[in-house]
N, C-alpha and C positions, 0 to 999 in steps of 0.2 A: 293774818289770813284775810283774804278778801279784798285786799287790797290797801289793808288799816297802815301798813309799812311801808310799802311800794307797790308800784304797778308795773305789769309785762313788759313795759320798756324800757324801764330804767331797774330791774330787779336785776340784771346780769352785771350790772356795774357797782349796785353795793352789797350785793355778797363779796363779788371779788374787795372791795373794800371793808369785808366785813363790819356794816351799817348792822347785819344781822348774820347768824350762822346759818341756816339752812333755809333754802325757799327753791322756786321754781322758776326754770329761764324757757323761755323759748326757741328754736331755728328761726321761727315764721318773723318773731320780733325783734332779733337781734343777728340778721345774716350775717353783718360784716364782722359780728364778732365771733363766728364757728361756721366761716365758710363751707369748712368741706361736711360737715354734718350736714347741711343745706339738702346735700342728695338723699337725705331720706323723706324731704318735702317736696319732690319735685312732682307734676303732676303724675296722674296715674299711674307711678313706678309700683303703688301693689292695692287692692282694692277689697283683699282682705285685713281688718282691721286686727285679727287676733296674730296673723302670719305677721304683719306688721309692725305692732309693739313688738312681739318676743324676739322677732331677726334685728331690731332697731335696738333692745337692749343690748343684744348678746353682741352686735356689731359695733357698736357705740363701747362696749366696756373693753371689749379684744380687740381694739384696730388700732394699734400707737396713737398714727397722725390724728384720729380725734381726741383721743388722752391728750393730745399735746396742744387742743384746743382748750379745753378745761382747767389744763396745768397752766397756761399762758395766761386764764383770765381767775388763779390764783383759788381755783374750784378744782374740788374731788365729785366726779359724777356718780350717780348713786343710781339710781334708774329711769327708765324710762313709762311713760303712761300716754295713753292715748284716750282723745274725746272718740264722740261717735265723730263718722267721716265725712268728710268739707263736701255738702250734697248740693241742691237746688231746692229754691223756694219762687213762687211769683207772684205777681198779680194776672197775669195773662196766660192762657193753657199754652204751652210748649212740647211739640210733637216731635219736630227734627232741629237739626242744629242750624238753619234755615230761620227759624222763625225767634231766632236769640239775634240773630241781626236786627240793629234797630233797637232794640233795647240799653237800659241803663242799667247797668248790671253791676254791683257790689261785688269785689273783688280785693282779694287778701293771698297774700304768698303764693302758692303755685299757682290757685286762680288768676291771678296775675298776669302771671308768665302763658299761661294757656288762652287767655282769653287776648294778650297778642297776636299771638299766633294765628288766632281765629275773626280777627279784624272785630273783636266786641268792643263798643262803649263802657269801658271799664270803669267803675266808679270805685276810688277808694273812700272809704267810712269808717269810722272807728268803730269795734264793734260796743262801744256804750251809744254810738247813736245812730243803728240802726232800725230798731224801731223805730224812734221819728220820723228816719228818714224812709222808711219803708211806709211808716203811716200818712207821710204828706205827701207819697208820688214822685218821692226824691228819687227812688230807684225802681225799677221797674220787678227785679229779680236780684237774690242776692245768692251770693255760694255760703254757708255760713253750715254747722253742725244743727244737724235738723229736730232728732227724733230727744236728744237731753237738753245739750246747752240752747236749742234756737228754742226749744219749748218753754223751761225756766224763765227763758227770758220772754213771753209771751210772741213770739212772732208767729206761730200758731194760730195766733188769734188776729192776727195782719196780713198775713200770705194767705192766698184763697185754693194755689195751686202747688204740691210736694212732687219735682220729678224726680220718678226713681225705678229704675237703679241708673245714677248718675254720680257717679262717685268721683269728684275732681284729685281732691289729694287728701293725705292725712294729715291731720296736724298734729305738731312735735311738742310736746310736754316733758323735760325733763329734771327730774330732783337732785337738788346738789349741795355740799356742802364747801362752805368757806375751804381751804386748803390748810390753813394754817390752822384752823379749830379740828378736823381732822385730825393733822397731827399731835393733837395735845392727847387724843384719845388712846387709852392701853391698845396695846398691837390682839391681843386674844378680846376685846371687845369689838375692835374692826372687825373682823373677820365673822364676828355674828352680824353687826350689821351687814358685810357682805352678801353674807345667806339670806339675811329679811329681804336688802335690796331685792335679788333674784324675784324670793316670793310675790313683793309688792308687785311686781307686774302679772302675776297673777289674780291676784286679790282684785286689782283694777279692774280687769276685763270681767273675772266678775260682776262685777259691780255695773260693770257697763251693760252687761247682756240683760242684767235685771230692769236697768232703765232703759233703755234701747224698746224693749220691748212694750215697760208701760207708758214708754213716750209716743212711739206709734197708736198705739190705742188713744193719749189723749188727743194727738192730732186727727184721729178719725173722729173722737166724741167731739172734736171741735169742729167738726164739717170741712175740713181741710181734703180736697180730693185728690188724689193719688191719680198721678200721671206713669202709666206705662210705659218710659221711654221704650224704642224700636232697639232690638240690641243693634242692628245697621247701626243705627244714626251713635251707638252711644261707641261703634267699633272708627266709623269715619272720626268721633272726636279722640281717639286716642292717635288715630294715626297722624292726625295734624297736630297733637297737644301733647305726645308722647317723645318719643325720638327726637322729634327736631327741637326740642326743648333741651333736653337733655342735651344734645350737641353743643347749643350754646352755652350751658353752664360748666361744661368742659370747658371751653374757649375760654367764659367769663377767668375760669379758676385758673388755666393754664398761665392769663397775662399777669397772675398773681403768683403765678411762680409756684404753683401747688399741684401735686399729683391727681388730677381729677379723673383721670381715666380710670389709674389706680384703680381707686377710688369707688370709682362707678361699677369698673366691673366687678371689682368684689362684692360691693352690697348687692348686686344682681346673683352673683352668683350663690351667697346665703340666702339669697331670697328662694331660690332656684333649688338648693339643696333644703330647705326644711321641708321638717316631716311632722303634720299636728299629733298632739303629742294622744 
């Protein structure tokens, strides 16, 4: 836990070697190895965080071609869990998407790919040295999870300005077990694990909604001011950081000889078809 065993970039390569049996991989940290899960990280494809996780589980466990990214890399996927969602922090007030020009801006997975798109000064950072680099002027603005993980991590106490509601993308947390440790397991024990897996994504958001909430509140007890973005400015950035984004991960996926349309339109269209429960 914690990182006592491995860390987010190299965890997806020793489960699959079974260094350890169960831990957590990312999309955001290991694209090239579950490209087409990828499309649940893309920007702004859904900016509900609860619709999210549960269409990201239930897609992810019923869609073969990503079963057959988890079977390739010698894992059983178990479920899915989501942080709060990849937002904005600054040092500088930001009103329209105008005024992110010129800045140095910390950027990770979709932010990435969007803030291409948007001719930003992209900075990548690892997220253990943000702070720093937030605290020495390394970056002007970062995309990072704002209201749990950015707090935790005290960037609350760094960033002077929270815009919101700017939701860039979500970030992809999933639980999985070795393949082979799996199968050493009774077939009437999987099958409750199945059922917890389900739950476990409930349980999360849970847990999310409860600190979501008192994470906001510490960012307001820490004088962090809440920037109203304009829905305009935050509808112009979907339409420059949406679609045409997506297009190219088609393209990317297509020269890799993988169904990405597929792909896309189904997860759009689970997105499209849930109903909160």
């Amino acid at each position: 836990m914690g990182g006592s065993l491995s860390n987010l970039e190299n965890q997806a390569v020793n489960l699959k070697d079974r260094v350890f049996d169960v831990g957590q991989i990312s999309y955001v940290y290991n694209p090239g190895l579950y490209p087409l899960g990828t499309v649940t990280t893309l920007p702004v494809i859904e900016d509900d965080s609860d619709k999210w996780a549960r269409v990201t589980h239930e897609f992810t466990r019923d869609t073969p071609e990503l079963q057959a990214e988890f079977t390739a890399m010698n894992q059983k996927y178990m479920f899915t869990w989501c942080l709060d969602p990849m937002e904005m922090m600054s040092h500088v007030p930001i009103h329209t998407l105008d005024d992110f020009q010129g800045l140095k801006i910390r950027v990770h997975g979709g932010a990435a790919l969007a803030a291409e798109k948007l001719g930003w000064a992209g900075v990548s950072v690892p997220w253990e040295e943000i702070a720093v680099a937030a605290q020495n002027r390394l970056v002007d603005a970062s995309c990072h999870p704002v209201a749990v993980v950015g707090r935790d991590a005290g960037l609350h106490t760094i960033f002077k300005y929270y815009i919101q509601p700017f939701i860039v993308y979500q970030f992809h947390f999933a639980t999985v077990m070795n393949l082979e440790a799996w199968n050493e397991i009774p077939a009437d024990l999987q099958a409750i694990i199945m059922e917890v897996n389900d739950e476990s994504v409930e349980d999360a958001l849970d847990y999310l909604h409860q600190e979501m909430s008192k994470g906001r509140q510490d960012l307001v007890d820490a004088g962090v001011e809440f920037i109203d973005f304009p829905a305009t400015e935050y509808a112009k950035f979907v339409e420059l950081a949406g679609a045409p984004v997506w297009a190219d991960w088609v393209t990317e996926m297509n020269a890799l000889g993988l169904p990405a349309q597929k792909i896309l339109n189904e997860y759009q269209a689970a997105l499209d078809a849930y109903v909160a429960p």
